[in-house]
VOSE-313614 format. One record per residue: x, y, z of N, C-alpha, C in turn. Coordinates in steps of 0.2 Angstrom, whole numbers. Layout:
# VOSE-313614
@nx X	ny Y	nz Z	cax X	cay Y	caz Z	cx X	cy Y	cz Z
...
# end
This chain:
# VOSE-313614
@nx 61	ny -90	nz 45	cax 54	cay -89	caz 46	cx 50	cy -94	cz 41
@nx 46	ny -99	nz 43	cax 40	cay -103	caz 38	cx 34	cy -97	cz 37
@nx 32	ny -101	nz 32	cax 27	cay -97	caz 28	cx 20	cy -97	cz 33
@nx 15	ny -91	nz 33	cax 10	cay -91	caz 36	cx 4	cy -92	cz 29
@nx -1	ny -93	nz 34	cax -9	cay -95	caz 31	cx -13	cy -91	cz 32
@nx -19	ny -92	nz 29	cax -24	cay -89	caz 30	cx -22	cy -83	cz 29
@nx -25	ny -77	nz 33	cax -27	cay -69	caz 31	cx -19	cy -64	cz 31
@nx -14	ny -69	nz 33	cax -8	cay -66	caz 35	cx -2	cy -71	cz 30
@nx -4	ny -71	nz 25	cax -3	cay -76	caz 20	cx 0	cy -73	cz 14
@nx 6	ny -72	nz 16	cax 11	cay -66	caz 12	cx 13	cy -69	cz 5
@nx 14	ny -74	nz 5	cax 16	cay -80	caz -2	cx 10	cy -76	cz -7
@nx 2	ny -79	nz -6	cax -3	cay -77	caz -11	cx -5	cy -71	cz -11
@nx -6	ny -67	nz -4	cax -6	cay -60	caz -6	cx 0	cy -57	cz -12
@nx 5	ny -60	nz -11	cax 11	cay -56	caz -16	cx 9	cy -58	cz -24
@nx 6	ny -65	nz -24	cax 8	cay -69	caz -32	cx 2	cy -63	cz -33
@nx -3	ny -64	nz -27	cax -11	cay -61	caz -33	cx -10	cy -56	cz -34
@nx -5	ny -49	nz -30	cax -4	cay -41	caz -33	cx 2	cy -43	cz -38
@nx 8	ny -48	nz -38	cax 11	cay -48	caz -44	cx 8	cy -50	cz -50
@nx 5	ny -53	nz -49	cax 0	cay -56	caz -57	cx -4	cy -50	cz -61
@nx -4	ny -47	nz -56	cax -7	cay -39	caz -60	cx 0	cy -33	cz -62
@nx 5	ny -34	nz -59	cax 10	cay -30	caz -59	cx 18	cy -31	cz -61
@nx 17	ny -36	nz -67	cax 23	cay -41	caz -71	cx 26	cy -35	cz -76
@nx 24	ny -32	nz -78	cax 28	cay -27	caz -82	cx 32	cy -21	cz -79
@nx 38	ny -21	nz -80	cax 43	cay -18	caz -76	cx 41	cy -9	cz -77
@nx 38	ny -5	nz -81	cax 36	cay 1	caz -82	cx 32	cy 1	cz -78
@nx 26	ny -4	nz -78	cax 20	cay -3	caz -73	cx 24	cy -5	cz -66
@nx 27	ny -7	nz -65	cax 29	cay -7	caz -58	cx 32	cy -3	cz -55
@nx 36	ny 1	nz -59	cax 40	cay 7	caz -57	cx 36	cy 12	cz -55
@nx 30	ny 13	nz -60	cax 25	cay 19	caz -59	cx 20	cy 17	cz -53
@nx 18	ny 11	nz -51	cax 17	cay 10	caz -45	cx 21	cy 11	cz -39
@nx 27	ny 9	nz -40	cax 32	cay 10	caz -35	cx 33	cy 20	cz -32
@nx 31	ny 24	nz -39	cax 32	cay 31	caz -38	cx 25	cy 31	cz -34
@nx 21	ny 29	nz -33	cax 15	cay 32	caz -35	cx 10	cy 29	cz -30
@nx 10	ny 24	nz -28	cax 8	cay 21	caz -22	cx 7	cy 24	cz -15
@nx 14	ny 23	nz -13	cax 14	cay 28	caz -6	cx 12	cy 35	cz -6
@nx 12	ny 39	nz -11	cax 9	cay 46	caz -12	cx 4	cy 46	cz -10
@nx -2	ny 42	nz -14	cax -8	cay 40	caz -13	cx -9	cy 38	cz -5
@nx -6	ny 34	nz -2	cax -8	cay 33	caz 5	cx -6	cy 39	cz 10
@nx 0	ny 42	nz 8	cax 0	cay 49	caz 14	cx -6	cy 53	cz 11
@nx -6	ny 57	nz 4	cax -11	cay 60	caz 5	cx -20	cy 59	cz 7
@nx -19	ny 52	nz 8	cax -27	cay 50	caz 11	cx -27	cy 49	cz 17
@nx -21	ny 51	nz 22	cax -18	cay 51	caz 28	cx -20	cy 60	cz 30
@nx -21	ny 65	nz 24	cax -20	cay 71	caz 26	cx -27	cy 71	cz 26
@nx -32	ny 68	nz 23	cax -37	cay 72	caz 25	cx -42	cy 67	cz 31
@nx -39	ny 62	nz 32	cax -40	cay 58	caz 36	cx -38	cy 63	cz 44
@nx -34	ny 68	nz 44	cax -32	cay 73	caz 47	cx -36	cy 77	cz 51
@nx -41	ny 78	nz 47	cax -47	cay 82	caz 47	cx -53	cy 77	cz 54
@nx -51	ny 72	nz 54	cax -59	cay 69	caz 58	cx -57	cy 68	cz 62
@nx -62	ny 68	nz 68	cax -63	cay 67	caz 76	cx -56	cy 63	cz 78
@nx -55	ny 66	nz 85	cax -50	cay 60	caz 89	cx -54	cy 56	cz 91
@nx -53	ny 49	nz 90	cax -53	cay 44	caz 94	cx -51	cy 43	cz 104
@nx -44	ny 48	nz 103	cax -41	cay 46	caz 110	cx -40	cy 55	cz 111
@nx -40	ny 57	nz 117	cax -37	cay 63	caz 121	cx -33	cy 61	cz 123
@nx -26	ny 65	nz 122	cax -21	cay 62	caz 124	cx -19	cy 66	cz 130
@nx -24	ny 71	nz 132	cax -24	cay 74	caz 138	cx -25	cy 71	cz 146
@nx -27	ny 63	nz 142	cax -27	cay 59	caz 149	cx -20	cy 57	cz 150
@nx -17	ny 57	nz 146	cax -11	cay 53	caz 145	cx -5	cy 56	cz 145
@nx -1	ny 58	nz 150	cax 6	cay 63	caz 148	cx 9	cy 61	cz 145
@nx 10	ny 56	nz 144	cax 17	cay 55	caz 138	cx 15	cy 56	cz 133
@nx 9	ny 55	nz 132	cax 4	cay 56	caz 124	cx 4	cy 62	cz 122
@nx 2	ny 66	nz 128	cax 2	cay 76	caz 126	cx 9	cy 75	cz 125
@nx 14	ny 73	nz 129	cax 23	cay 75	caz 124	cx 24	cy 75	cz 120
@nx 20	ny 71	nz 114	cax 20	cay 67	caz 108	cx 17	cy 71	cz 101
@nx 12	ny 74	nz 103	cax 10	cay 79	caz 98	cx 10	cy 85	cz 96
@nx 16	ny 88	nz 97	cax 20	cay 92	caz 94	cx 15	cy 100	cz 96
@nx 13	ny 101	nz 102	cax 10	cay 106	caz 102	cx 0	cy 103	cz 99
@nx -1	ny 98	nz 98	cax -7	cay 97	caz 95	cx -8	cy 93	cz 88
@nx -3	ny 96	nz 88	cax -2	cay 94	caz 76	cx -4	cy 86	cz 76
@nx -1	ny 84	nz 81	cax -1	cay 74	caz 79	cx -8	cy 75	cz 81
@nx -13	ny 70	nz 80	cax -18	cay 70	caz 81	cx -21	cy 62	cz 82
@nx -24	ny 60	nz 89	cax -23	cay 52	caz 87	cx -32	cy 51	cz 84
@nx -32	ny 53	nz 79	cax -40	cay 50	caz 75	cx -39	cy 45	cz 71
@nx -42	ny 46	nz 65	cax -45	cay 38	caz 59	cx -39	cy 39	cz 57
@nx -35	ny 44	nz 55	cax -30	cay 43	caz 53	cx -22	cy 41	cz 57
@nx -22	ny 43	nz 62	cax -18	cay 38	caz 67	cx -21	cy 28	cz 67
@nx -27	ny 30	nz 67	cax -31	cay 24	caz 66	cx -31	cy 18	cz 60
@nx -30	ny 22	nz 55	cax -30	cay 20	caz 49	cx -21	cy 17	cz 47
@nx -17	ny 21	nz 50	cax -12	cay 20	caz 47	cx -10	cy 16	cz 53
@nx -11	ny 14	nz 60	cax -10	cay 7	caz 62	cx -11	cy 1	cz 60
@nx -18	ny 1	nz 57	cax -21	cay -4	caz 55	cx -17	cy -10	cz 50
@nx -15	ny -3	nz 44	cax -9	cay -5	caz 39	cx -4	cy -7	cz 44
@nx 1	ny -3	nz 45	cax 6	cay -6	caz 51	cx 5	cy -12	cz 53
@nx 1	ny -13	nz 57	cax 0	cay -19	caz 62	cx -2	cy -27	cz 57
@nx -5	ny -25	nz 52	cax -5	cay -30	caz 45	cx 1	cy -33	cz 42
@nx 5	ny -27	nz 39	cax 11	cay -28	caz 39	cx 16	cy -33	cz 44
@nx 16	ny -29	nz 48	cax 21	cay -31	caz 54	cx 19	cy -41	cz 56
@nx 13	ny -41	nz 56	cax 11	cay -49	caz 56	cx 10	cy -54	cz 51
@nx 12	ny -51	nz 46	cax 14	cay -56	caz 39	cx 21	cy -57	cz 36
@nx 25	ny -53	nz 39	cax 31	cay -52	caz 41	cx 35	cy -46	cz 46
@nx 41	ny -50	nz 50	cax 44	cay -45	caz 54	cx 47	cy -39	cz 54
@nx 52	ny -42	nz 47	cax 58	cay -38	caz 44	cx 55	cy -31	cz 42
@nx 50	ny -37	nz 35	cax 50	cay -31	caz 30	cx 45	cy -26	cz 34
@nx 39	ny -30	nz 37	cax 34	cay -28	caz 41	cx 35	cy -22	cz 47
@nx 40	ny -23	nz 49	cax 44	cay -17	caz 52	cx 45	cy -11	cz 47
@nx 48	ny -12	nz 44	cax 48	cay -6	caz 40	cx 44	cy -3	cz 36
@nx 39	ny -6	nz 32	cax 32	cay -5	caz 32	cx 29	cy -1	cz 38
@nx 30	ny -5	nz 42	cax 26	cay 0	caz 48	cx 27	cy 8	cz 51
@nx 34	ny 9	nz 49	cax 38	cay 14	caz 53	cx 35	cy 18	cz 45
@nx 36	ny 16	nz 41	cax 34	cay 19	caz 34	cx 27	cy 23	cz 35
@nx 21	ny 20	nz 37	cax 16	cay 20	caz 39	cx 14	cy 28	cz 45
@nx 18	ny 24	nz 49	cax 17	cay 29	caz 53	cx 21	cy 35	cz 53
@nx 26	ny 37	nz 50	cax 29	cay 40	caz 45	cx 25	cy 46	cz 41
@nx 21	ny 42	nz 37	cax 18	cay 48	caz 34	cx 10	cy 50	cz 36
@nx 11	ny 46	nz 44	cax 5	cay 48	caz 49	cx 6	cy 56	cz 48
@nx 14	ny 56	nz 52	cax 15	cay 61	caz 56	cx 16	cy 64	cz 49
@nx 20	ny 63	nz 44	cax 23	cay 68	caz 37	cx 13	cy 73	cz 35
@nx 9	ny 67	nz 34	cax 4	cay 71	caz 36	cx -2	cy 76	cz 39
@nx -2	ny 74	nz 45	cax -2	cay 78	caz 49	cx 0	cy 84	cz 48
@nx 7	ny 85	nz 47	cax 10	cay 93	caz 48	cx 7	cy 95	cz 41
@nx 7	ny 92	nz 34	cax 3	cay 94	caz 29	cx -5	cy 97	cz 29
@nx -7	ny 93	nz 34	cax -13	cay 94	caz 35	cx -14	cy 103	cz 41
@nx -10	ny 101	nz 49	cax -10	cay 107	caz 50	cx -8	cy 112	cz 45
@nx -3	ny 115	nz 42	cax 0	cay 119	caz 38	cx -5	cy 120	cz 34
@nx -9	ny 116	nz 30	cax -13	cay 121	caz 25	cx -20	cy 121	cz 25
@nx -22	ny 119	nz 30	cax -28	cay 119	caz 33	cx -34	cy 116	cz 27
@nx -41	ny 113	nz 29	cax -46	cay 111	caz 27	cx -46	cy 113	cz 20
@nx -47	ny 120	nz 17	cax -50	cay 121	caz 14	cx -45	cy 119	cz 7
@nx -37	ny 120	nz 9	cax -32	cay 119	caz 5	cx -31	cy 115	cz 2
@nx -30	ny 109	nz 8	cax -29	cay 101	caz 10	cx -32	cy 100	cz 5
@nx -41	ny 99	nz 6	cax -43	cay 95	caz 1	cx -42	cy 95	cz -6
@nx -39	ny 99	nz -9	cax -41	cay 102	caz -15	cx -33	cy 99	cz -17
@nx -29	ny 100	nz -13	cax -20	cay 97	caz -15	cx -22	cy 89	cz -13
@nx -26	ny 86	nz -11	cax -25	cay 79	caz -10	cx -30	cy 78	cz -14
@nx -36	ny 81	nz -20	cax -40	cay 78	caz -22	cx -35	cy 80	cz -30
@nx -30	ny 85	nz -30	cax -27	cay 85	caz -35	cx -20	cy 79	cz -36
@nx -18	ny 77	nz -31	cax -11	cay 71	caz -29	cx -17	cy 66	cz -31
@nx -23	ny 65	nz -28	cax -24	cay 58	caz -29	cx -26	cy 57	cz -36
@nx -28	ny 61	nz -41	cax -31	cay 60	caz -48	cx -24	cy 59	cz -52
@nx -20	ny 64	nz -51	cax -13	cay 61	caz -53	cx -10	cy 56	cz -49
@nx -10	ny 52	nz -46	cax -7	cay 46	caz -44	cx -12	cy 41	cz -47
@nx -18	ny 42	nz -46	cax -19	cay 35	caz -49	cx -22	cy 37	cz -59
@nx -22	ny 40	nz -61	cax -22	cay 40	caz -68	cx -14	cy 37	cz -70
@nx -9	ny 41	nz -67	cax -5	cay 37	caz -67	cx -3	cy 30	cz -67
@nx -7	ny 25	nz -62	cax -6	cay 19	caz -61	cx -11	cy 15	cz -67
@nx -16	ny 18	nz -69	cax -22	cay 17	caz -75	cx -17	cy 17	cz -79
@nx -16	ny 22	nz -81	cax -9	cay 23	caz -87	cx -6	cy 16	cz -88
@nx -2	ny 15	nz -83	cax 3	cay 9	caz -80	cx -2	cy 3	cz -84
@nx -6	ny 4	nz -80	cax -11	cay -5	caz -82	cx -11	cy -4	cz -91
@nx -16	ny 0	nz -94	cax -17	cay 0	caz -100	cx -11	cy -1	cz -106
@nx -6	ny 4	nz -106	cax -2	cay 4	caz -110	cx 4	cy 0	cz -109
@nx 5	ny -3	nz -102	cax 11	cay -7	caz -103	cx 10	cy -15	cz -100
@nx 5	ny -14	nz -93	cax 4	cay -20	caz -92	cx -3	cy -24	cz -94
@nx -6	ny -18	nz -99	cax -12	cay -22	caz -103	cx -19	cy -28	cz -100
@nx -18	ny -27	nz -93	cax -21	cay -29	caz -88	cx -25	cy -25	cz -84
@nx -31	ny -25	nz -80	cax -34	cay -23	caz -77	cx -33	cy -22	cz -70
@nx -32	ny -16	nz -69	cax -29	cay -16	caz -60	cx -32	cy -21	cz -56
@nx -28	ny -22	nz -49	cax -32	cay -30	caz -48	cx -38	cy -27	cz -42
@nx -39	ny -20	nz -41	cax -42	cay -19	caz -37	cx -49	cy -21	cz -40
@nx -49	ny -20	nz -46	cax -55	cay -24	caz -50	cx -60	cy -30	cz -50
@nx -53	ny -35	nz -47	cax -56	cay -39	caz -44	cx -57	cy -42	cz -37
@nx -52	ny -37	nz -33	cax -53	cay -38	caz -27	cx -49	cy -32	cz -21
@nx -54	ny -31	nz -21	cax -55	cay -21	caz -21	cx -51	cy -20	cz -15
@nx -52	ny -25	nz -7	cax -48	cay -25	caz -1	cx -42	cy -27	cz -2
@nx -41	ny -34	nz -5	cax -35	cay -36	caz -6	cx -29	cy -31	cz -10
@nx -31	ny -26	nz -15	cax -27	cay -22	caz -19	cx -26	cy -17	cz -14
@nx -30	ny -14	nz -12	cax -29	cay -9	caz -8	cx -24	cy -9	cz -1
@nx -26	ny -15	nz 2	cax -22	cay -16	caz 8	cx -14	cy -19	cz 6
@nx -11	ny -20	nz 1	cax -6	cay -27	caz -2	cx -3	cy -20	cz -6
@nx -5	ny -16	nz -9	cax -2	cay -11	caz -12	cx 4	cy -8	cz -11
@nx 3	ny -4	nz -5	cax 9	cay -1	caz -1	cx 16	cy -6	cz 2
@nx 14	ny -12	nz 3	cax 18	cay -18	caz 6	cx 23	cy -19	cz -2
@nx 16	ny -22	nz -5	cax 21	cay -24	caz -11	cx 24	cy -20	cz -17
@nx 23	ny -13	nz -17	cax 30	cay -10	caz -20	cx 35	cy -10	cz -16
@nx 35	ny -10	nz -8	cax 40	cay -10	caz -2	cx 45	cy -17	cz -4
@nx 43	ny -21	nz -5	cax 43	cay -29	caz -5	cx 48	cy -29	cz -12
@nx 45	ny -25	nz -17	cax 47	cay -26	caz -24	cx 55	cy -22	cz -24
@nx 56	ny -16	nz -21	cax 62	cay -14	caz -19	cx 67	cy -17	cz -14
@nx 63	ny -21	nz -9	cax 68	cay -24	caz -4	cx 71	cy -31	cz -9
@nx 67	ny -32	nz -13	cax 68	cay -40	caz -18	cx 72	cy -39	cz -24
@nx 74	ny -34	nz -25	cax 75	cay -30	caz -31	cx 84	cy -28	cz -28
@nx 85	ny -24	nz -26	cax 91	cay -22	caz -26	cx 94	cy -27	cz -17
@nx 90	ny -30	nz -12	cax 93	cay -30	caz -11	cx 92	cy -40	cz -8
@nx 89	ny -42	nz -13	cax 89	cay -47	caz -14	cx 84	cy -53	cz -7
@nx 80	ny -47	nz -5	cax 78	cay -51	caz 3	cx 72	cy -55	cz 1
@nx 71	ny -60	nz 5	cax 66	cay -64	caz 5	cx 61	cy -65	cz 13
@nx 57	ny -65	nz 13	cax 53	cay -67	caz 19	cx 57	cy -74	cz 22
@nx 59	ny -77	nz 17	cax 58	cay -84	caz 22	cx 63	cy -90	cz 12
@nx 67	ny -92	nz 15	cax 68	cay -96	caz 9	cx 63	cy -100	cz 4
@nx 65	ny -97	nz -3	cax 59	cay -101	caz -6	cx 54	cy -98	cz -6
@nx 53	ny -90	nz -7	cax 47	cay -87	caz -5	cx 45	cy -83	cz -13
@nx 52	ny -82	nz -16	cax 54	cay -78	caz -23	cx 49	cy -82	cz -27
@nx 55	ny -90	nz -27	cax 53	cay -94	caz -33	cx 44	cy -98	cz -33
@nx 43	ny -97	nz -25	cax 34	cay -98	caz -25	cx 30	cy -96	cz -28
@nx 30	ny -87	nz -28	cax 28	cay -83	caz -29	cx 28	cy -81	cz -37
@nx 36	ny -83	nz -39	cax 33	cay -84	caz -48	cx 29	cy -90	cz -53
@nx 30	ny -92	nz -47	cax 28	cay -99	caz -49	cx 20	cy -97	cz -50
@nx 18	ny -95	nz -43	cax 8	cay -93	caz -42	cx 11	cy -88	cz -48
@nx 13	ny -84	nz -50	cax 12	cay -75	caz -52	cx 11	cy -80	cz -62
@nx 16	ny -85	nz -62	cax 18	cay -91	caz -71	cx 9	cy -92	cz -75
@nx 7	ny -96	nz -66	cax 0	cay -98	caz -68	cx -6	cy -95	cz -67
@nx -7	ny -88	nz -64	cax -11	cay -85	caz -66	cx -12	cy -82	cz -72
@nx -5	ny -80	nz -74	cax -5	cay -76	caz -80	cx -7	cy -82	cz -86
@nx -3	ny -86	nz -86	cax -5	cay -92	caz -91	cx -15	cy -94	cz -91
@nx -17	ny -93	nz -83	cax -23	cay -93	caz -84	cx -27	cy -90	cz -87
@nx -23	ny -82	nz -85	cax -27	cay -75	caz -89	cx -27	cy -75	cz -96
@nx -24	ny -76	nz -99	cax -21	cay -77	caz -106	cx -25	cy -84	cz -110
@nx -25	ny -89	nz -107	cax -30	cay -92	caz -110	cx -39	cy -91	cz -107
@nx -41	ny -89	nz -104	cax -48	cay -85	caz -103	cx -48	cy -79	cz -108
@nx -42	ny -75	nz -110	cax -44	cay -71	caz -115	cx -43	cy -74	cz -121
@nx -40	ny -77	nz -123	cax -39	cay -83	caz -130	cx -47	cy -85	cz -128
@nx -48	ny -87	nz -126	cax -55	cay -91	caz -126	cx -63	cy -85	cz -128
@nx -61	ny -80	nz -125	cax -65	cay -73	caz -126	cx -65	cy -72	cz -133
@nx -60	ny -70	nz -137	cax -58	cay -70	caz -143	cx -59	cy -73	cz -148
@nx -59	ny -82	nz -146	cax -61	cay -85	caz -152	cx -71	cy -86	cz -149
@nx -74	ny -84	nz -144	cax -81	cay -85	caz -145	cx -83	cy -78	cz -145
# end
């Protein structure tokens, strides 16, 4: 597989969420703590309108368990990521996807099961502990500023992919494309070299 461009442009999207996530503590804690974040915003995502009636469609009524599956913003939402993934790469993008749509369904039945009132309250409690958590991560180990800070869509969409990408590269040594690893340290050498002298430069003016 060669490398793609522009919006599906896997090389730069990785160096620029790696350049924020180079300390192996903070990447752990995002690696726990990422996907948690995107089921539980799936559960309440739960809660809003259907887009599609699956009542026109019999195969579709087979599929939702009685009603639980629900195809709204959050069937919606979590294609979106899928189909994202899936187009910047096949392999990993596959399984990112199946991931995605995974914790459609994992939420959904959460969301059925404790209904509205409960939901919110467990998913505004999971998400204040997952991301304090990944705060934590930036300040005391990676001493960097999350990188949603500086590019709020790219962090948020790149997130779930590359902790996925960090375990697949990590134990089982896979690459999108040869020469994808050594790219990507290379962007992740000089961003960092570039961060480091902006702050040198802060400190002596």
């Amino acid at each position: 597989m060669s490398r793609r461009t522009g919006l599906f442009d896997l090389e730069n999207h990785f160096a620029f969420y790696g350049a924020y996530h180079n300390n192996p503590i903070n990447v752990l804690i995002h690696i726990l703590f990422v996907w948690p974040i995107f089921l539980t915003a799936l559960v309440l995502f739960y809660f809003t309108p259907s887009i599609l009636d699956p009542s026109r469609f019999g195969f579709l009524q087979s599929l939702t368990f009685d009603g639980v599956l629900r195809f709204n913003f959050g069937f919606l939402f979590a294609s979106v990521y899928a189909l994202f993934y899936f187009a910047m790469d096949k392999k990993a993008g596959s399984l990112a996807a199946v991931m995605c749509f995974a914790c459609w369904v994992g939420s959904s039945f959460i969301g059925a099961r404790l209904g509205y009132s409960l939901a919110w309250k467990v998913v505004l409690a999971s998400q204040l502990f997952c991301w304090i958590g990944q705060f934590i991560g930036h300040g005391l180990f990676e001493k960097r500023a999350p990188a949603l800070l500086d590019n709020l869509v790219q962090a948020f969409l790149m997130a779930p992919f590359f902790v996925l990408l960090e375990i697949l590269q990590s134990v089982f040594g896979y690459e999108p494309y040869p020469g994808f690893e050594a790219a990507v340290k290379g962007k992740i050498a000089n961003d960092l070299r570039e961060w480091r002298e902006k702050k040198q430069k802060k400190k002596i003016t």
